[in-house]
C-alpha positions as CSV (number, residue, x, y, z in Angstrom):
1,X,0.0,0.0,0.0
2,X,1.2,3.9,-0.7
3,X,3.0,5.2,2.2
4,X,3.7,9.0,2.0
5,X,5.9,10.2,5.2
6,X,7.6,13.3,5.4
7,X,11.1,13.3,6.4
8,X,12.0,16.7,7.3
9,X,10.4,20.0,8.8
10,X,10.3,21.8,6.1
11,X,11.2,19.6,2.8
12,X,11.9,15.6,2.2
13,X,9.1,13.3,1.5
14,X,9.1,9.1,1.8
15,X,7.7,7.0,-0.6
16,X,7.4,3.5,0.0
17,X,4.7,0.6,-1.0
18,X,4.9,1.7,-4.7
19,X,6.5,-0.1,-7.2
20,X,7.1,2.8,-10.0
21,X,7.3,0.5,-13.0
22,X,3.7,-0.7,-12.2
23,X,1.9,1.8,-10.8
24,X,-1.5,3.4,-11.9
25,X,-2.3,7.3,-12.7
26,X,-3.8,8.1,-9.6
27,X,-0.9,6.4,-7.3
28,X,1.4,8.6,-9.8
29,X,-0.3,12.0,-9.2
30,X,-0.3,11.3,-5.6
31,X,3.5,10.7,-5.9
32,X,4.3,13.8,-7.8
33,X,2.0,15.9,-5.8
34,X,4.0,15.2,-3.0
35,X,7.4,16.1,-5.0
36,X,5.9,19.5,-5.3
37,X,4.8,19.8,-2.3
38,X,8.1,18.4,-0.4
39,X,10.7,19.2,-2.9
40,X,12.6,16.2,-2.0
41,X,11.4,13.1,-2.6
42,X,12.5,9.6,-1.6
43,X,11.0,6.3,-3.2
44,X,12.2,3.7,-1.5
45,X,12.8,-0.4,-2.6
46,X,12.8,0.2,-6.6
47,X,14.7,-2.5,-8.8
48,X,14.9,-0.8,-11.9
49,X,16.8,-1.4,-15.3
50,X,18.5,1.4,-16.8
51,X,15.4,1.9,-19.4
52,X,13.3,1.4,-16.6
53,X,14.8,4.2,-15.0
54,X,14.6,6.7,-17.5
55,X,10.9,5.5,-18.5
56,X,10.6,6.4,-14.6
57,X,12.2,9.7,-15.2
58,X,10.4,10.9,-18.5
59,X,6.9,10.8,-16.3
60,X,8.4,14.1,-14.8
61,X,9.4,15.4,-18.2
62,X,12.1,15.0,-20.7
63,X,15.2,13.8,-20.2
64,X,18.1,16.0,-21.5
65,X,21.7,14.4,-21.9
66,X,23.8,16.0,-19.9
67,X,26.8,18.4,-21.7
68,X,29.7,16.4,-20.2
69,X,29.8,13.5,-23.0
70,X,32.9,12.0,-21.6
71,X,30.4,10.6,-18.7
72,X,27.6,9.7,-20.4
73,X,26.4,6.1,-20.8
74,X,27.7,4.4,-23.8
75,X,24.4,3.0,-24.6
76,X,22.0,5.0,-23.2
77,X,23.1,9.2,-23.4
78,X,20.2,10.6,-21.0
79,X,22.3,8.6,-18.3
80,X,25.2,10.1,-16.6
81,X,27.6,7.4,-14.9
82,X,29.0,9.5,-11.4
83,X,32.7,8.1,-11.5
84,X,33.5,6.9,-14.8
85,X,36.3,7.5,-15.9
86,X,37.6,9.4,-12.8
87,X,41.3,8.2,-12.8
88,X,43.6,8.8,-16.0
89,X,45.8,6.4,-17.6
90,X,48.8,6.7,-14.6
91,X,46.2,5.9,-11.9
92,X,45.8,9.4,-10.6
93,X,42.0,10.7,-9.7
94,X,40.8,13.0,-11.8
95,X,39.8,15.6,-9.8
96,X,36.9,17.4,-12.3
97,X,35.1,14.1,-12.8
98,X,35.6,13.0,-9.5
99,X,34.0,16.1,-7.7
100,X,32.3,17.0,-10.8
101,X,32.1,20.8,-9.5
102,X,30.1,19.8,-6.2
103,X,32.2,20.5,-3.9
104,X,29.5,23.5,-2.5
105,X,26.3,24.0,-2.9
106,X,25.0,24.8,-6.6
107,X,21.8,23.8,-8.7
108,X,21.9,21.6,-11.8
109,X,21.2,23.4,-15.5
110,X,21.8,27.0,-14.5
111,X,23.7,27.7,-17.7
112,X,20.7,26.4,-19.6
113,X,18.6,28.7,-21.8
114,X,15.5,26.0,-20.6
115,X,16.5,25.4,-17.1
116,X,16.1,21.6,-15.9
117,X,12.9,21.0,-14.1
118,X,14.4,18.4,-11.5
119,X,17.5,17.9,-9.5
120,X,18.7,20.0,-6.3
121,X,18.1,21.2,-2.9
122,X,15.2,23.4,-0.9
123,X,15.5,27.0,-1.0
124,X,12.4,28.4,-0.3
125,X,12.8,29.2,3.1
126,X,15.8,31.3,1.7
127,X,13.6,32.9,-0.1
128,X,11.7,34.6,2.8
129,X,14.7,36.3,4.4
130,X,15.9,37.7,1.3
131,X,17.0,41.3,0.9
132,X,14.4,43.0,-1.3
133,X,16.9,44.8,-3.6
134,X,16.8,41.3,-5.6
135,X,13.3,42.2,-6.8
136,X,14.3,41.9,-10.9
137,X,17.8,41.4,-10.6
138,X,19.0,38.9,-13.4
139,X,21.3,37.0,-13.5
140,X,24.2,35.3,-16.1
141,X,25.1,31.9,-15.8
142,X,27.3,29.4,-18.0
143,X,28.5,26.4,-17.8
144,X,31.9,27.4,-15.9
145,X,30.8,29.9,-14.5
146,X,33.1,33.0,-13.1
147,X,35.4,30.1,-13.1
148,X,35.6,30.1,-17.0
149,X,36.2,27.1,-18.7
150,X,34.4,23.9,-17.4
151,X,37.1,21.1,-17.4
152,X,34.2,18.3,-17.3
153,X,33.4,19.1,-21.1
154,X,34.7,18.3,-23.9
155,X,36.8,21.1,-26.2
156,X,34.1,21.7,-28.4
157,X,31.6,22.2,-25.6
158,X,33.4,24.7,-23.9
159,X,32.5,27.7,-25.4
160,X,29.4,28.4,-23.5
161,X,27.2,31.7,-23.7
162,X,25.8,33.2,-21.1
163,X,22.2,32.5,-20.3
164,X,19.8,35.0,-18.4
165,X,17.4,33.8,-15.8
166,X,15.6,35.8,-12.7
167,X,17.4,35.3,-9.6
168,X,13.8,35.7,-7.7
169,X,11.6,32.8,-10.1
170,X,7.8,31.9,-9.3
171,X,7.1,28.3,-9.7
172,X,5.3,27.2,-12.6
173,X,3.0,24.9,-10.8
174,X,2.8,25.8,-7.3
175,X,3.0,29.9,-7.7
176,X,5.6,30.4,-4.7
177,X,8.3,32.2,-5.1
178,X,11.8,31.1,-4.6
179,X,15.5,32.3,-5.0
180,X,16.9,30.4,-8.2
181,X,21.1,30.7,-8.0
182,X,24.3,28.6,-8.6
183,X,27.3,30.0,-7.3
184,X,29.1,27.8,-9.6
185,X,27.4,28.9,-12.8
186,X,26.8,32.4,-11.8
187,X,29.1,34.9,-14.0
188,X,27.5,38.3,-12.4
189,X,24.5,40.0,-11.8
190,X,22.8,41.7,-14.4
191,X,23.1,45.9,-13.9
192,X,25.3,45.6,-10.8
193,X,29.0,46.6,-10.8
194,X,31.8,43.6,-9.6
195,X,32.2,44.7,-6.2
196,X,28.7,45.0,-5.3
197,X,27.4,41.9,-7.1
198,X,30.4,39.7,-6.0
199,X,29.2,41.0,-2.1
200,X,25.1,39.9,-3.1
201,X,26.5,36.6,-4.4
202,X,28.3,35.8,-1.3
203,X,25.6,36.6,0.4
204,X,23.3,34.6,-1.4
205,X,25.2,31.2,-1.0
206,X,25.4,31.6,2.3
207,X,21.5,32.2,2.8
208,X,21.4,28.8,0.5
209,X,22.8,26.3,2.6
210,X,20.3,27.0,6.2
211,X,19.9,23.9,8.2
212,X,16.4,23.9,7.8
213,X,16.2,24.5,4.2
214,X,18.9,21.1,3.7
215,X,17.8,17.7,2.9
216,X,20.2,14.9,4.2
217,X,20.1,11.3,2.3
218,X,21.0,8.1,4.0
219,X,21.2,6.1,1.1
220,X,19.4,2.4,0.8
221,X,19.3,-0.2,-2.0
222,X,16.9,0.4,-4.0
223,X,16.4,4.1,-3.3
224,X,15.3,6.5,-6.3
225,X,15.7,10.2,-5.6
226,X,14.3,13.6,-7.1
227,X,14.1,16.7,-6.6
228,X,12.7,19.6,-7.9
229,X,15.2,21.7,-9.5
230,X,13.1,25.3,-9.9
231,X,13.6,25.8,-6.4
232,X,15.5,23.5,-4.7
């Protein structure tokens, strides 16, 4: 039977007596209602194939390949492998596939004219303490970031244009409003010279990572995890 348990104060949900390569409309839109509602989601005890995974996956929307071809599955693109080919021919790790960016906070697609629709962590209780001067402020993002270059891509990919989104987004389907950044993506704020948008960026990671507003994962077999990558 559907179990639906949330798992944190503010975002994480449970999901557990569903089997997702079976399950009916109505169990689905009580799963993904709880996605938007906890942000975070958990569905515990799956045994899935790869093609069962991404038929999984495309009931949330499309799946986009991700730019880093050198990690892609061989056989099946819209899968990323974490940890292929993360030491080079001497034996040594590979730092950029290996941490693969992450080693603070950021949200996946930034530096996508479309951004993607799932991945990352909460941040709408961010939102609420947020300085107002963000009202319109637009921001730039690419794939590297202020960092330039994005060692995890391949020569061709690297020359990435900016793209533009609202640091302050309303969600699509729920209407609240959250703070959409990437401090890794970010190249600068829209309007707003160096100094004073390098201070508001700052500022803004650290108003991303409050304990309430985090979602820790102990990982079990069988676990499929999503979340919703507009806000979190």
């Amino acid at each position: 039977m559907l179990q639906i348990r949330r798992m944190g104060p503010q975002i994480g949900v449970e999901i557990t007596g569903v089997d997702v390569k079976a399950m009916n409309e109505v169990t689905w839109s009580k799963i993904y209602q709880a996605w938007l509602d906890y942000n975070v989601m958990v569905v515990r005890d799956q045994d899935l194939t790869i093609p069962d995974f991404i038929t999984y996956s495309e009931r949330f929307g499309p799946v986009t390949p991700h730019p880093s071809k050198s990690t892609r599955h061989p056989d099946h693109p819209k899968i990323t492998i974490l940890g292929i080919n993360k030491f080079d021919a001497e034996g040594k790790l590979r730092d950029e596939i290996y941490r693969r960016g992450a080693e603070g906070w950021h949200t996946d697609g930034a530096y996508n004219q479309a951004p993607f629709k799932a991945t990352q962590l909460y941040a709408f209780a961010a939102y609420d303490a947020l300085p107002q001067r963000l009202e319109g402020v637009i921001g730039a993002f690419t794939d590297g970031g202020r960092r330039g270059k994005a060692r995890l891509l391949n020569p061709e990919d690297q020359d990435w244009k900016p793209v533009f989104h609202p640091i302050i987004r309303t969600h699509p389907e729920t209407g609240r409003r959250s703070l959409y950044f990437d401090p890794g993506k970010i190249c600068y704020l829209v309007g707003i010279d160096d100094g004073e948008g390098d201070a508001l960026i700052g500022e803004l990671k650290e108003r991303m990572i409050a304990p309430d507003g985090e979602h820790h994962h102990v990982w079990r077999k069988g676990d499929v995890v999503i979340w919703d990558n507009r806000c979190s």
